[in-house]
VORONU-334712 format. One line per 8 residues: number of its first residue (from 1); for each residue x, y, z of N, C-alpha, C. Coordinates in steps of 0.2 Angstrom, whole numbers. Layout:
N
NUM = X:Y:Z:X:Y:Z:X:Y:Z  ... .
END
This chain:
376
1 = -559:-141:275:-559:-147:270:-560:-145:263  -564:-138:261:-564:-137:255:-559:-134:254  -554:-132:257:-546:-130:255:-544:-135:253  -543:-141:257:-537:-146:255:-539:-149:247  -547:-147:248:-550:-152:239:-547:-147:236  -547:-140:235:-545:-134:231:-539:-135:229  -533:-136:235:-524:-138:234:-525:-144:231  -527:-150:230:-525:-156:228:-528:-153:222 .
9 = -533:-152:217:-535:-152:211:-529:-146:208  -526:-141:210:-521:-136:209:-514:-143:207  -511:-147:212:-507:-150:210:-506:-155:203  -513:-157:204:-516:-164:198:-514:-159:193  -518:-155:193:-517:-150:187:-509:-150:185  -505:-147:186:-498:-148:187:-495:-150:185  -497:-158:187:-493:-164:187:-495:-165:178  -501:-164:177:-503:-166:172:-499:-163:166 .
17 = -498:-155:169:-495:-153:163:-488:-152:162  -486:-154:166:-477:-158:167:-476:-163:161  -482:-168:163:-479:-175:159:-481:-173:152  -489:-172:151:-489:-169:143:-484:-165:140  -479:-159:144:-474:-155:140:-466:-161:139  -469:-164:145:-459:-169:144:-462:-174:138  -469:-176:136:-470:-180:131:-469:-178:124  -472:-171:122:-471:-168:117:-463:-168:115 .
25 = -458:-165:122:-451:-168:120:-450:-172:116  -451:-178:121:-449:-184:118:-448:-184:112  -454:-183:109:-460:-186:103:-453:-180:96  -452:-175:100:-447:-171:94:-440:-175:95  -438:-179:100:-431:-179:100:-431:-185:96  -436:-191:96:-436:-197:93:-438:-196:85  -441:-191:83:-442:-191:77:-437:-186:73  -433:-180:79:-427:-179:73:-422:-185:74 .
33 = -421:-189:80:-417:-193:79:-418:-199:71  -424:-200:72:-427:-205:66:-422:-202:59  -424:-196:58:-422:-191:52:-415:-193:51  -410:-189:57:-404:-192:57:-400:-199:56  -405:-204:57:-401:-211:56:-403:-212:49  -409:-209:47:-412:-208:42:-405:-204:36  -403:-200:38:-398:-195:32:-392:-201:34  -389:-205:39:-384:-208:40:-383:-216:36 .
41 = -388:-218:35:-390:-221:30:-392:-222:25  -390:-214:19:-391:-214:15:-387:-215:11  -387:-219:5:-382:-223:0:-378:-216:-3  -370:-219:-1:-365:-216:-4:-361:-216:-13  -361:-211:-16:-361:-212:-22:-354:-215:-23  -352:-218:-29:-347:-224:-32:-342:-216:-36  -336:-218:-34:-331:-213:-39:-331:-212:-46  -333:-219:-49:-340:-217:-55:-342:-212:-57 .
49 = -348:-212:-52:-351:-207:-53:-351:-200:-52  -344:-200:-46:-341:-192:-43:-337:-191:-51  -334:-196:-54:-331:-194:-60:-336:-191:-68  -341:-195:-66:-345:-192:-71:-348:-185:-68  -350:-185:-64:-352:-178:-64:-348:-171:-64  -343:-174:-63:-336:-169:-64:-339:-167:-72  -336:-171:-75:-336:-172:-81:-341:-166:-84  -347:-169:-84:-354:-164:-83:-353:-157:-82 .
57 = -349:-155:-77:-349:-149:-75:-342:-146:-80  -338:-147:-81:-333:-144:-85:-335:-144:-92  -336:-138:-96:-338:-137:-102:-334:-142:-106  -337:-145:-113:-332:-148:-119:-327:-146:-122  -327:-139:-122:-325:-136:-129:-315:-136:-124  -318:-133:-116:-313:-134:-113:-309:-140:-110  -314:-148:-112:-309:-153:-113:-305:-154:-119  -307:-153:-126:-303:-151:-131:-298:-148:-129 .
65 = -297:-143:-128:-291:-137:-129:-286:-139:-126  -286:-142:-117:-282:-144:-114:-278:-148:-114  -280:-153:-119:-274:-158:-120:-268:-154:-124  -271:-151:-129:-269:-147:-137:-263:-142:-132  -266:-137:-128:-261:-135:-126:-257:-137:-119  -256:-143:-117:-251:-147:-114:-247:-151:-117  -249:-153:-125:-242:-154:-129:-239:-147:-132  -243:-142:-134:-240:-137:-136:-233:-134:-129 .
73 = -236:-132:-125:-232:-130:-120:-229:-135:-118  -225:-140:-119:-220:-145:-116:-214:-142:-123  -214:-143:-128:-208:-139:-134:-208:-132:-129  -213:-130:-130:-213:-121:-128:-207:-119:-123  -208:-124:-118:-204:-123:-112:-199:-125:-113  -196:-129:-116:-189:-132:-120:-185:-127:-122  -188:-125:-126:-184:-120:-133:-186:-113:-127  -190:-111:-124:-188:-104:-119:-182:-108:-113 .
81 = -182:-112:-112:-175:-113:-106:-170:-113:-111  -168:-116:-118:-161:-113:-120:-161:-109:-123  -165:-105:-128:-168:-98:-126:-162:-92:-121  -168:-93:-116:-166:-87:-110:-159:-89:-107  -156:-97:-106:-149:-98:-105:-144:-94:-112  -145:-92:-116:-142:-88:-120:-142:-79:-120  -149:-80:-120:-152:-71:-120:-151:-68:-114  -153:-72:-106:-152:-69:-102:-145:-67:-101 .
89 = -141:-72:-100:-132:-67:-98:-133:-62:-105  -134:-63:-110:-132:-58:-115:-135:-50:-115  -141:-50:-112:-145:-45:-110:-142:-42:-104  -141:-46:-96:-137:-45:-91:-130:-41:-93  -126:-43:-98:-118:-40:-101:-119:-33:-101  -127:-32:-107:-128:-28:-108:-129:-22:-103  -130:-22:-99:-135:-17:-93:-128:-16:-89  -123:-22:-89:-119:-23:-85:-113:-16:-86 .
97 = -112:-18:-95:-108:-13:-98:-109:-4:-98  -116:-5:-101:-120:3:-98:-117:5:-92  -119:1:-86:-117:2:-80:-111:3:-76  -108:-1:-81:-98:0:-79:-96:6:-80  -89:6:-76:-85:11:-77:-84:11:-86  -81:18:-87:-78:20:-95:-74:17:-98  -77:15:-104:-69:11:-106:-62:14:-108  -57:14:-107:-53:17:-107:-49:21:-112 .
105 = -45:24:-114:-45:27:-123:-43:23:-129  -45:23:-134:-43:19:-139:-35:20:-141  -31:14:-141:-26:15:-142:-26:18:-150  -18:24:-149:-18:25:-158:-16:19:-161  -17:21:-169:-15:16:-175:-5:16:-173  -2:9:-175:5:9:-171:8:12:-178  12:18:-179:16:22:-182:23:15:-184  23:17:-189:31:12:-191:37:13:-186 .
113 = 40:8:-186:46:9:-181:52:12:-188  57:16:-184:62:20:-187:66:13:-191  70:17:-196:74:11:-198:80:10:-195  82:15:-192:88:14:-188:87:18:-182  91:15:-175:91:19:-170:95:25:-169  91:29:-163:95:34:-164:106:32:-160  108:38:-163:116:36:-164:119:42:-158  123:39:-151:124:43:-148:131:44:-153 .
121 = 134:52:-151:141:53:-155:144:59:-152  149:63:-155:151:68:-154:152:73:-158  156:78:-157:155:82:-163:163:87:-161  166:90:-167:174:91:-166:174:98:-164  180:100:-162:179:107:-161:188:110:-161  189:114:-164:196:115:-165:199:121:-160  203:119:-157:205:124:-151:208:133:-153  207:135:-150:206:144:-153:213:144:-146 .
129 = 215:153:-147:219:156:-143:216:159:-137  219:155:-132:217:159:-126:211:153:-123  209:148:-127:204:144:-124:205:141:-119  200:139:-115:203:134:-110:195:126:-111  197:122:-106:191:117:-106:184:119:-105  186:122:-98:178:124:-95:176:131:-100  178:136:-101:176:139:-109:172:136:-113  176:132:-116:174:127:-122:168:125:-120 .
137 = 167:122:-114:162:117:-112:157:121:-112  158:128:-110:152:133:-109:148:133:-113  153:137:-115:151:141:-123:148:136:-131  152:131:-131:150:129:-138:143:121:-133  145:119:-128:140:113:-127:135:116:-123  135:124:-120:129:126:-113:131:121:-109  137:121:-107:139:118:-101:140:121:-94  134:125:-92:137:130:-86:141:129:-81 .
145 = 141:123:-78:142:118:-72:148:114:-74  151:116:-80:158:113:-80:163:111:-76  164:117:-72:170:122:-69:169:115:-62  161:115:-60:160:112:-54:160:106:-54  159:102:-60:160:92:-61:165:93:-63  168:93:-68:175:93:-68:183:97:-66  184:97:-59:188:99:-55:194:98:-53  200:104:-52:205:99:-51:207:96:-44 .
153 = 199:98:-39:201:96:-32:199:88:-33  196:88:-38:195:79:-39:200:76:-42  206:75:-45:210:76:-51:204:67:-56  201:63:-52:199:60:-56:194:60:-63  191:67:-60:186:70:-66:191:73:-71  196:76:-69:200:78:-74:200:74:-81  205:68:-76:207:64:-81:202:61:-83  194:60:-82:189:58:-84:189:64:-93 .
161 = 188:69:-90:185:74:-95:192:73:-102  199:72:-99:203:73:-104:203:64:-109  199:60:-105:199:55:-110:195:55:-115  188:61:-112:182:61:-116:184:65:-124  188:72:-122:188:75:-127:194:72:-132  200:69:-127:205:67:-133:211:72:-132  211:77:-124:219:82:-128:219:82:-118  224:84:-115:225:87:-107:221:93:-108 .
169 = 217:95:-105:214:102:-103:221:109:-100  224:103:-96:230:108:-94:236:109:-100  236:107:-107:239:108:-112:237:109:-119  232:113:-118:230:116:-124:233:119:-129  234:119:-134:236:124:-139:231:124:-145  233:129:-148:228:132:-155:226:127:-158  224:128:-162:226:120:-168:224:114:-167  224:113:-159:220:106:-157:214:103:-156 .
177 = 214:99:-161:205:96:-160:202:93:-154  196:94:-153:193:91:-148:187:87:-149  184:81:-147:179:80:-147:174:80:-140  169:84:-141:164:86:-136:158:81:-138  156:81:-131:148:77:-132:145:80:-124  137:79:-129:131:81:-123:132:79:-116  132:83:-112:134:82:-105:122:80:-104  124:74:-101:118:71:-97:111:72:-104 .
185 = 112:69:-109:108:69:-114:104:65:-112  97:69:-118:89:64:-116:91:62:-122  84:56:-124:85:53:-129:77:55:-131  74:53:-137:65:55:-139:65:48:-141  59:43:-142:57:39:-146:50:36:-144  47:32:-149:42:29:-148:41:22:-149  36:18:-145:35:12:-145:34:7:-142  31:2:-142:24:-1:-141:27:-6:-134 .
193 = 23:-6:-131:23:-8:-122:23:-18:-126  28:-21:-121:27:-27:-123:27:-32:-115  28:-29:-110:26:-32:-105:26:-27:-100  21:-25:-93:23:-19:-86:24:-26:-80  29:-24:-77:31:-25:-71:32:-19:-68  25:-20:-61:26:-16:-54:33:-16:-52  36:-9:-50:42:-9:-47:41:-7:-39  33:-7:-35:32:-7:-31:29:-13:-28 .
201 = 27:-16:-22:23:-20:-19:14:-17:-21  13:-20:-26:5:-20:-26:1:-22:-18  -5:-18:-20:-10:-21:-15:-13:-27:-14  -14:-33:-10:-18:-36:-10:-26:-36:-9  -29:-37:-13:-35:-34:-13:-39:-43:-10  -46:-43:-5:-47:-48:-2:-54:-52:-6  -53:-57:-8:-57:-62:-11:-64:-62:-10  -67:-58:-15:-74:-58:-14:-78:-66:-12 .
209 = -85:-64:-9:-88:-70:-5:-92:-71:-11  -94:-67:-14:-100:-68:-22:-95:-68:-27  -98:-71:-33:-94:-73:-36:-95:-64:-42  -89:-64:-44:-91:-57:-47:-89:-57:-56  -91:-56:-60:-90:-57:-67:-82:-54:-68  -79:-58:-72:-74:-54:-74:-74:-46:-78  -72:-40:-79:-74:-37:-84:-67:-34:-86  -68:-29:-92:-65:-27:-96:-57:-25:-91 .
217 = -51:-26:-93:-46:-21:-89:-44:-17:-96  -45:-10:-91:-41:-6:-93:-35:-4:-94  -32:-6:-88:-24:-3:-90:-22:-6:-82  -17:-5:-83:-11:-6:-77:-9:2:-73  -12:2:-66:-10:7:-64:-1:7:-62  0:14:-65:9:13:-62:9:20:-60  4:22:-57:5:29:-52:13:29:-47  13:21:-44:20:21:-39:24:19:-44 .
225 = 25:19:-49:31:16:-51:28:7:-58  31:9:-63:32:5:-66:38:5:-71  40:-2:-72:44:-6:-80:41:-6:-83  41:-4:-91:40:-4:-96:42:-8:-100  44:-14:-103:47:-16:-109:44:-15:-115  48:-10:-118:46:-8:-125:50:-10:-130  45:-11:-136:50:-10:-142:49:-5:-145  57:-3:-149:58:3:-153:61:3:-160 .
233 = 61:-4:-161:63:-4:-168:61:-13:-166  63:-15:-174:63:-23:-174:67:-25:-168  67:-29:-166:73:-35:-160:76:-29:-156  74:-23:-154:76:-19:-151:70:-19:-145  73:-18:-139:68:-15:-133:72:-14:-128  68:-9:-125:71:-6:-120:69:-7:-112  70:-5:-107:66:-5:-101:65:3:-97  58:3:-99:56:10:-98:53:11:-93 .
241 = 58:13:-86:54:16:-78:49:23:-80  43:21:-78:39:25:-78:34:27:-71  32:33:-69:29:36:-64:23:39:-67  17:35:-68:11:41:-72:3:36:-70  -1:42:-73:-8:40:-68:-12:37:-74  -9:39:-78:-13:35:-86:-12:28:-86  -18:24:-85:-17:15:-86:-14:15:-91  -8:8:-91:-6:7:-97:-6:1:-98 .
249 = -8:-2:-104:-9:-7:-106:-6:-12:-110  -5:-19:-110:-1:-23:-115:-3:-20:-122  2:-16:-126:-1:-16:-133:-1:-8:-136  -1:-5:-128:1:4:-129:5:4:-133  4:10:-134:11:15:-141:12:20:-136  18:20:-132:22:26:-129:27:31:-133  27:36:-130:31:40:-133:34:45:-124  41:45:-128:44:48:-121:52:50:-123 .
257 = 50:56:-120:58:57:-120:62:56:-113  68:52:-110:70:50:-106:79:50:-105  83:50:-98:87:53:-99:92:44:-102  97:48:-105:102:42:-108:107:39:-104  106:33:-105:112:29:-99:118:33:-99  120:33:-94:127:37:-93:134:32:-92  139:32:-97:145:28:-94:147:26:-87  147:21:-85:150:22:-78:157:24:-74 .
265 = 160:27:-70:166:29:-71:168:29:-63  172:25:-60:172:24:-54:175:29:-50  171:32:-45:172:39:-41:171:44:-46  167:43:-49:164:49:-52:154:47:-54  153:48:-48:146:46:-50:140:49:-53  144:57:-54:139:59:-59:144:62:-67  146:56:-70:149:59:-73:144:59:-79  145:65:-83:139:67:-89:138:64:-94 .
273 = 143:60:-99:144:57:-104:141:51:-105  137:49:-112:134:43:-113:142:37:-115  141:32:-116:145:27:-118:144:26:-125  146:29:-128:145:28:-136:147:23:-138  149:16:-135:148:8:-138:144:6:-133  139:9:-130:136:4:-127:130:3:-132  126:-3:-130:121:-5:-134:114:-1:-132  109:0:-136:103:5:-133:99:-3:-131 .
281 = 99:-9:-136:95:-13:-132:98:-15:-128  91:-17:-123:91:-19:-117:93:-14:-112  94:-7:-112:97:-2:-111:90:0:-104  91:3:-100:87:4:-93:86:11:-95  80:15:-96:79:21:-95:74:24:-92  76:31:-88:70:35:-86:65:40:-90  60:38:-90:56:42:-91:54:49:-90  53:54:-93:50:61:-92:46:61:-96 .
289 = 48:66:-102:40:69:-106:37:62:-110  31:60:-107:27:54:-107:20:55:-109  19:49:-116:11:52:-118:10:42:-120  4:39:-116:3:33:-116:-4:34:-123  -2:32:-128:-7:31:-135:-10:37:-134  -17:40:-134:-18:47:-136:-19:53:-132  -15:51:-124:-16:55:-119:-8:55:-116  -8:64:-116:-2:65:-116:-1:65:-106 .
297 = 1:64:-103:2:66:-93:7:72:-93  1:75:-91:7:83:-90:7:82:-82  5:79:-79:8:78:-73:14:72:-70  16:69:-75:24:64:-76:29:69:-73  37:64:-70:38:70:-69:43:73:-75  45:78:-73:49:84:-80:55:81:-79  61:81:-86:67:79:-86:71:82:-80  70:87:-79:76:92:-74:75:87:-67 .
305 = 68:84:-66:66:79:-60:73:75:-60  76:72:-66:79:66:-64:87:67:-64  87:64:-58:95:67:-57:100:62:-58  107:62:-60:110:70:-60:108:73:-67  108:80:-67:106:83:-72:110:91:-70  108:95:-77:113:101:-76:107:105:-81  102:102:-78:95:106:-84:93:113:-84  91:114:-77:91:120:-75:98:126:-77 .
313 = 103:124:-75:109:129:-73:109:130:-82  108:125:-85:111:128:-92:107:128:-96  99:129:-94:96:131:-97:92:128:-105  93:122:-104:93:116:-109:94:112:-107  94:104:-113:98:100:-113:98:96:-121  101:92:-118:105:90:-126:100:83:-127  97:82:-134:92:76:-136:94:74:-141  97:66:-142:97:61:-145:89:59:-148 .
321 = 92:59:-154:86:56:-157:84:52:-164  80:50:-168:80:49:-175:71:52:-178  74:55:-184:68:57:-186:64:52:-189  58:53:-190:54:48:-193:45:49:-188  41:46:-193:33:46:-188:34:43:-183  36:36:-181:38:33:-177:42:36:-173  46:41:-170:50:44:-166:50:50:-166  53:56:-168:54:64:-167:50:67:-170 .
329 = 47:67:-175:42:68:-178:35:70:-174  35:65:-169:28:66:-166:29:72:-159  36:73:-159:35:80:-156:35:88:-159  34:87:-167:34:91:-171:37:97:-170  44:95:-170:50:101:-169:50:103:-177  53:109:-181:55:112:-186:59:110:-190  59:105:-192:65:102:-195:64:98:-200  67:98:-204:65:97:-213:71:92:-215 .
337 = 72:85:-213:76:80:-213:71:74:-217  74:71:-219:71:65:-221:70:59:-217  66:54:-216:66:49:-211:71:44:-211  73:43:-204:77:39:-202:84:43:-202  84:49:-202:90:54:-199:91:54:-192  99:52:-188:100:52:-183:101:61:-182  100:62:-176:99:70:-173:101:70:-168  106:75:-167:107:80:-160:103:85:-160 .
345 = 101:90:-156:95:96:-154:95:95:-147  97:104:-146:98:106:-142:91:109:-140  88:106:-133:80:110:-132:81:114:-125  77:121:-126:78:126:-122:73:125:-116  74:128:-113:69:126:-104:66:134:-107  59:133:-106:54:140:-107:52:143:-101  50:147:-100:46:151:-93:42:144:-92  36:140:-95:32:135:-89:37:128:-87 .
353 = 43:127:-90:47:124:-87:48:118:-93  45:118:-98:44:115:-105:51:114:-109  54:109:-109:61:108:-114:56:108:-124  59:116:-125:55:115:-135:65:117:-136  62:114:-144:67:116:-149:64:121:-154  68:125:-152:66:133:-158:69:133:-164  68:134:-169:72:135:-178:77:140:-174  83:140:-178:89:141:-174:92:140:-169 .
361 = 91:134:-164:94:132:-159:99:127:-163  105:126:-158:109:122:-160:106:115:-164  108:111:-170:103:107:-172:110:101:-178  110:97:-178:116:93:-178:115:86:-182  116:82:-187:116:76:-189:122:71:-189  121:66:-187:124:61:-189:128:59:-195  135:60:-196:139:58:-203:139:50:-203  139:46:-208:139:39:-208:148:37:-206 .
369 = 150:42:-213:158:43:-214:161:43:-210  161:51:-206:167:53:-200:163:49:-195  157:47:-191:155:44:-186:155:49:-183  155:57:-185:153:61:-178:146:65:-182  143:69:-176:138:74:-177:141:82:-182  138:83:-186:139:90:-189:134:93:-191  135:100:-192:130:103:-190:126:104:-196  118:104:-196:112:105:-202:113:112:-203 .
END
C-alpha cells in the first residue's frame, strides 16, 4: 500500500509540472502576440511627411546647385550633339587618311602644248651610178630589210615602193630624183589624258553589305590594256593604246613616243610608209616609251614590241617630232633648234635595248617652202 501512495504522489507531481510549463508558454505566445498586433497597428506616415523628411536628409546647398546645373546642361548637350555631328566624321577622315593607302604622285605643272604638230615628210635623194633601190634604202634610210618587203616575188610591193619614191626601181638612171621616207616611223610628243577607256573586260567587284566611305582614286589601272584620249596641241587629240602599271588619271600629262599610223595598202599589210595627208587628229597610236606625269615605266613595252617593225634588223628607227618643252625636249636629245621646229631624227638601239639620239646621227628639219625634210 505504501508503494502505491509513493507512485501516485510521483504522477501528481508530474502532472503538475506539465501544466505549469504549457502555461508559462501560453502567457509568452499571448504577450508576443499582443506586441505584434501592437506594431500592426501602428499609424502609417502621410507622403507629406515621407516628403519632408527626404527633404531633411539631402543637404541645402545641394538643392541649390541642381536646378542651376540642369539648365546649364540642357544648352550644353545641344551645342555638343552639333558639335560632335561636325568634329566626329572630321576627326574619323582624319585617322581614316593616316590609315589609307598612299596617295598617288602629284601630277607635273602641264608644259605648254607645241605651236604646231609635228610634220610627217620626205627628204630627196639624187640617183648616183650603179645605184639600185634596195642600196639606196639601205644605205641612206638604214633600211636593212629592204630587199625582203619590197620584192619582186610580190610585184605588188614594187609597185607600192615606186609610188612612194616617184621613179620604177627597175629604171634608174643617174640624175634622178627620189623622194625617200622613214620606213615604220615613231612619233615623240606630250599631252594631257582627257578621257581612259578599258580596252579589256574589267572585274566585277561584289557589293559591299556595310556601307564603306568613298575615298580618294588614284588612277585607272591599265596594266591589261587601255585608250587614252589625249590632247597634243589646241583641238588636237589623239587615241593612245596603252599597256602600263602606273595609274592614270583624268588630268595626267603623258609623254610617249609611239609607232605612226601607217598608210594602208591593199595586200601589203606591212607596208612601212606613213600617209603624209593623213590627219594626226583623231589619228589611233601605240604606245611604247611611256612616262605618266612624274614616273617614267621602264617596264612598258619597247618600240621594237610593236609590230611590224624593222627596229632590231636596222638597228634604229626613224622619229617624227616637234621641238618644244611641251614635246621633244622632254627627252633631252642634243639639239639647238628653236621651239616649234618640226624634226626627223634617227635613234640608235644601244646594248640595254634603249632607242637614244646621239650628236651626229642622222638629224633633219622641216622646209616650210619645199615641203620636204633637209638636213640640220
Amino acid at each position: 500500500m505504501q508503494a502505491c501512495s509513493l507512485l501516485g504522489d510521483v504522477v501528481t507531481d508530474r502532472w503538475k509540472f506539465i501544466i505549469l510549463h504549457c502555461y508559462n508558454i501560453f502567457e509568452i505566445i499571448r504577450q508576443t502576440g499582443g506586441d505584434c498586433m501592437a506594431r500592426q497597428n501602428h499609424r502609417r506616415s502621410t507622403p507629406g511627411e515621407n516628403l519632408r523628411m527626404l527633404l531633411h536628409a539631402i543637404p541645402w546647398r545641394l538643392l541649390i546647385i541642381l536646378p542651376i546645373l540642369i539648365i546649364a546642361a540642357i544648352p550644353a548637350f545641344t551645342i555638343g550633339v552639333r558639335l560632335g555631328g561636325h568634329v566626329l566624321p572630321g576627326v574619323t577622315n582624319i585617322f581614316y587618311i593616316l590609315g589609307g593607302p598612299p596617295a598617288g604622285p602629284a601630277p607635273t605643272p602641264l608644259p605648254p602644248f607645241p605651236r604646231i604638230l609635228p610634220q610627217p615628210g620626205s627628204l630627196l635623194y639624187t640617183v648616183q651610178a650603179g645605184d639600185s633601190c634596195d642600196e639606196i634604202l639601205a644605205f641612206h634610210m638604214r633600211m636593212s630589210d629592204a630587199g625582203q618587203i619590197f620584192s619582186d616575188a610580190n610585184p605588188r610591193t614594187v609597185q607600192a615602193l615606186d609610188a612612194a619614191i616617184g621613179q620604177d626601181c627597175h629604171k634608174l638612171q643617174p640624175g634622178m630624183v627620189l623622194t625617200l621616207s622613214p620606213q615604220y616611223p615613231l612619233l615623240a610628243f606630250g599631252g594631257v589624258v582627257l578621257k581612259i577607256a578599258a580596252t579589256s573586260p574589267q572585274q566585277v567587284l561584289p557589293t559591299p553589305l556595310v556601307h564603306v566611305a568613298p575615298t580618294q582614286q588614284i588612277g585607272v589601272d591599265c596594266s591589261s590594256g587601255c585608250q587614252l584620249t589625249v590632247r597634243i596641241a589646241p583641238g588636237i587629240q589623239v587615241y593612245l593604246n596603252v599597256q602600263t602599271t602606273i595609274p592614270v588619271r583624268i588630268g595626267s600629262w603623258v609623254w610617249a613616243q609611239a609607232m605612226y599610223g601607217r598608210k594602208a595598202i591593199h595586200g601589203f599589210d606591212n607596208y612601212p610608209y606613213v600617209d603624209p595627208t593623213a590627219s594626226l587628229n583623231g589619228m589611233p597610236l601605240r604606245a611604247c616609251d611611256l612616262q605618266v606625269d612624274n614616273t617614267h615605266d621602264s617596264n612598258s613595252l619597247s618600240c621594237d614590241q610593236l609590230l611590224p617593225n624593222t627596229i632590231d634588223d636596222d638597228g634604229g628607227s626613224w622619229l617624227f617630232s616637234v621641238t618644244g618643252r611641251g614635246a621633244l625636249d622632254h627627252w633631252r636629245y642634243p639639239l639647238h633648234l628653236p621651239p616649234g621646229t618640226p624634226v626627223l631624227l634617227w635613234l640608235s638601239l644601244n646594248n640595254n635595248g634603249n632607242l637614244v639620239f646621239h650628236k651626229g646621227d642622222p638629224a633633219y628639219r622641216y622646209d616650210d617652202n619645199s615641203h620636204l625634210y633637209v638636213k640640220i
